[in-house]
C-alpha positions, -999 to +999 in steps of 0.1 A: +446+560+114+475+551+138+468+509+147+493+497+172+494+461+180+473+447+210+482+437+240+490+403+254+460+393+271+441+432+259+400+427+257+389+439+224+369+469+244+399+482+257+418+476+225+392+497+205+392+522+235+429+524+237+432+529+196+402+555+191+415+580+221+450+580+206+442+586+175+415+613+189+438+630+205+465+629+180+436+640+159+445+618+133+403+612+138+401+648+129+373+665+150+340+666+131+348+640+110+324+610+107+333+571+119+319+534+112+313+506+134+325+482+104+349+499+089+365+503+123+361+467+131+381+459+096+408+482+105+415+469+139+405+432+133+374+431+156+340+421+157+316+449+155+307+449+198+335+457+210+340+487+187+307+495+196+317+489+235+343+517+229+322+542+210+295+546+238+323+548+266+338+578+248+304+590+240+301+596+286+328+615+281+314+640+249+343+629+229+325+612+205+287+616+191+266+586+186+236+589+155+215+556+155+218+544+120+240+567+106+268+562+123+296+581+148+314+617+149+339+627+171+331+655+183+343+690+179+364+705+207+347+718+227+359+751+247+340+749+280+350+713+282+384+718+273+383+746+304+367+721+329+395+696+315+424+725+322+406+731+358+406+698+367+445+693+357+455+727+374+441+723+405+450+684+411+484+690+399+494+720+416+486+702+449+506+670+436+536+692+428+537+699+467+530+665+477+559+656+454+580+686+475+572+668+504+575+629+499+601+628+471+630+600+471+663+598+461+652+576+439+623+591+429+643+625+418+668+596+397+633+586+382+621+620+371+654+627+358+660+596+341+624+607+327+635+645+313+669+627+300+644+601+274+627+634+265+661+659+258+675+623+242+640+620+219+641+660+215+673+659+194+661+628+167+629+641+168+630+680+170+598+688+163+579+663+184+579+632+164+554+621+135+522+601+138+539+571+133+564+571+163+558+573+201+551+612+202+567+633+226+534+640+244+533+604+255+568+611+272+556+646+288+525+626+297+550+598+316+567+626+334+533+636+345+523+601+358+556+600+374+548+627+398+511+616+405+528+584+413+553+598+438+525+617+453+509+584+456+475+595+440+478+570+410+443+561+409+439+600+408+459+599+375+440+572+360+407+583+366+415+622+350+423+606+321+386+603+311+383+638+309+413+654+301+412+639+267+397+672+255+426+692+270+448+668+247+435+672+218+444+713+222+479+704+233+483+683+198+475+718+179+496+738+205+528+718+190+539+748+163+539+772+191+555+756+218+584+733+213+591+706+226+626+718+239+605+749+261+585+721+271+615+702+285+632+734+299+599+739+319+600+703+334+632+704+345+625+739+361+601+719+381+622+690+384+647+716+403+624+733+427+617+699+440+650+689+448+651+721+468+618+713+486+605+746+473+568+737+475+557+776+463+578+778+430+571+743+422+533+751+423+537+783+402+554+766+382+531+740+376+504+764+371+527+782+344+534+751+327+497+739+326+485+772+305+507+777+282+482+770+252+457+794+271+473+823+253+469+809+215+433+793+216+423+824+198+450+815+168+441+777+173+408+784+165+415+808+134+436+783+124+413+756+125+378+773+125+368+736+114+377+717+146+363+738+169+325+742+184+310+772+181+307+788+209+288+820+200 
């Protein structure tokens, strides 16, 4: 398991929180597998509560299944939720796209670019996405993301998704073998392009594009990994 240092000033909650949804969704915490309060609480330094804090807040969202004394699981993914995760996304951020048509800056377009430079910069020292260890490249696509909710001014918006597209995640993680970080990039600053030319239409197909390109593959994902996944039948 990834453990990244706290924060100045982090509660021990939102430590836990913070360290148990990254390594979720890297799925270093593979799906399935089974979790302890204590030997959580060793790993990350903590006293048993707050751990415990964290695993019922992830349990709201289904990432996470609680059994009274026997312990945690994270769950498997789930594909209905990982659907109402995608609709969620695709239809917020098709209409931010346009907002971002609408309202962006000079500055903000030097932001977003200064954003897809970090990632074509990180792309070449880290071509296939970067390892467990390091800052992954999803946490740079997911910046670029933020970015645009923030020029749209629906921050709160952001924050608040981010309880459930956790599930969504977790796919994107297994997509990385099939799409590449450098399409990834080419598709950002395809979007990054039809906002400078206030072209509210392409940037929304575009968006919509870029938002299902694992929709294709969950068929091989699952094949694949027959052991992460819920079944459905």
């Amino acid at each position: 398991m990834r453990i990244p240092d706290r924060f100045p000033r982090e509660t021990g909650r939102d430590y836990a929180l913070r360290v148990l949804k990254d390594n979720i969704v890297r799925l270093e915490l593979q799906p399935g597998s089974m979790v302890s309060e204590n030997e959580l609480s060793s790993a990350l330094g903590l006293s048993r509560t707050p751990v415990r804090e964290a695993l019922i807040e992830l349990s709201k969202v289904n990432i996470v299944e609680i059994y009274p004394q026997k312990g945690s699981r994270i769950a498997l993914i789930d594909a209905h939720l990982v659907d109402q995760a995608y609709f969620m996304r695709d239809t917020l951020e098709c209409e931010v796209i346009r907002e971002v048509c609408k309202k962006a800056s000079p500055s903000d377009l030097e932001d977003l670019r200064a954003s897809l430079r970090a990632q074509d910069i990180y792309t070449e020292i880290h071509p296939d996405g970067g390892s467990a260890s390091e800052k992954t490249f999803m946490e740079l696509d997911n910046q670029f993301h933020e970015l645009l909710y923030k020029i749209a001014g629906k921050e709160l918006v952001y924050r608040i998704i981010q309880e459930i597209v956790i599930h969504y995640d977790r796919i994107r993680n297994l997509t990385i073998s099939y799409v590449t970080p450098q399409s990834v990039i080419s598709q950002h600053w395809e979007l990054l392009d039809a906002i400078e030319n206030k072209d509210e239409k392409r940037a929304r197909e575009l968006m919509k594009n870029h938002l299902s390109r694992f929709q294709g593959i969950q068929k091989e994902l699952i094949e694949q990994h027959p052991d992460y996944f819920k079944d459905m039948s």
